[in-house]
Every structure is written in C-alpha cells, then in structure tokens.
C-alpha positions in Angstrom: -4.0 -12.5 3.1 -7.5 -13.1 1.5 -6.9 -11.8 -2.0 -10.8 -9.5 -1.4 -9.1 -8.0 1.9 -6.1 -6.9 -0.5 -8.5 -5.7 -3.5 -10.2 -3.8 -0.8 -7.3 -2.2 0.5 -5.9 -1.5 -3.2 -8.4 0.2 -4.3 -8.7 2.9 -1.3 -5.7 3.3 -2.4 -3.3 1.4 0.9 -0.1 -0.1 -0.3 -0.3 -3.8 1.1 2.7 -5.7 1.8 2.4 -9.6 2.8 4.6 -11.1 4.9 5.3 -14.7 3.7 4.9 -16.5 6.8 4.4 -15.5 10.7 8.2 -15.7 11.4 8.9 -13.4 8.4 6.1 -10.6 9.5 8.9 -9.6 12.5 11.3 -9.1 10.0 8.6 -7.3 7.3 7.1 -5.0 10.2 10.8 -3.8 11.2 11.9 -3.1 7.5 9.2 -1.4 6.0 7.5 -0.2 9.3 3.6 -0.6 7.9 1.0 1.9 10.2 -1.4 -0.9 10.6 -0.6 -5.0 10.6 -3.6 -7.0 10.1 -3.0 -10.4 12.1 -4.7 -13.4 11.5 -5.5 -15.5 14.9 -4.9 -19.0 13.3 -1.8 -19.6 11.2 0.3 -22.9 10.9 3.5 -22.1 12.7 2.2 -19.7 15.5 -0.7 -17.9 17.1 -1.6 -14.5 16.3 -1.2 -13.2 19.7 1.8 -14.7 20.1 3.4 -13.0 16.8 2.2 -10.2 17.9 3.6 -10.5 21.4 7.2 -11.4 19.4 6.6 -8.1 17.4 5.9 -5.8 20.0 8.7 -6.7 21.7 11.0 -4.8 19.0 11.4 -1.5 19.9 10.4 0.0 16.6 7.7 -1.2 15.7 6.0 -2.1 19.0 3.8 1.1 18.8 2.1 -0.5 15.6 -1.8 -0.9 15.6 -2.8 -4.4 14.9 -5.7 -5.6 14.1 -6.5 -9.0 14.8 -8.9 -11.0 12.4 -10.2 -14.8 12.4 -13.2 -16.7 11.7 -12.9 -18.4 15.3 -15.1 -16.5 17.7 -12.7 -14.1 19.6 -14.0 -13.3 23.0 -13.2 -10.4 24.9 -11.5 -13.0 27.5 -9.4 -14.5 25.0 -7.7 -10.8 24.6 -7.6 -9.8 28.2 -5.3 -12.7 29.4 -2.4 -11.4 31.5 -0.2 -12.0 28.9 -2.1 -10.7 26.2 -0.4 -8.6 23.7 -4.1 -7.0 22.8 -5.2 -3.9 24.3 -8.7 -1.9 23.6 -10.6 -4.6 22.7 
C-alpha cells in the first residue's frame, strides 16, 4: 500500500492491515475479516480481479466491499466481463 493512502486512513482514525503479497491477502481477509479491502489492479503475481475473484469465493468474507484502485485507466468494460468479480461500477 502507498504509505499517503495509509497516513490517510491512520489518521481518520481506520486500523490498516497490509497483506504482504496477493496470495497472502486470502489468508489476511479470512483472519482478521477487514470491512473494506482496497485492491490494487496491477500486482506482480496476480490481477486484482482475479484475487478478488479467489477471495470471494470463501464464504466468509465474500460479502466484503472492495475497492479496486490503479493508475491504469479502468473502463467500465473491463469490470463488466462475465467473469468479473466487480459489481456497481
């Protein structure tokens, strides 16, 4: 995470908890069950759409909001692919 978006969050006063890679954030979302995961698109190992799609497939935390963040132009195609774990965009 971008060390402003986490003095931003700090001091509103949200408790931010970074997982250490994208395979790790499955294991970090089940464990300490955050209310809102902020996803980055691009990362080195996976997509964020697909970690998402990984992370909504466990049952308790698939009802978590996400919010999806990059500095690639995300189109409102891009999140409305069949497959697409993104809904309301």
């Amino acid at each position: 995470m971008c060390k402003i978006k986490r003095v931003l969050l700090e001091s509103a006063g949200y408790r931010v908890i970074e997982a250490e890679n994208v395979r790790n954030a499955v294991e970090v979302a089940i464990r300490e069950r955050p209310r809102l995961i902020l996803m980055n698109y691009l990362m080195p190992e996976m997509d964020g759409l697909t970690a998402t799609a990984i992370i909504r497939q466990h049952r308790e935390v698939r009802h978590m909001s996400t919010i999806m963040n990059s500095a690639l132009l995300i189109t409102s195609s891009t999140c409305t692919q069949p497959q697409s774990p993104i809904e309301g965009f």
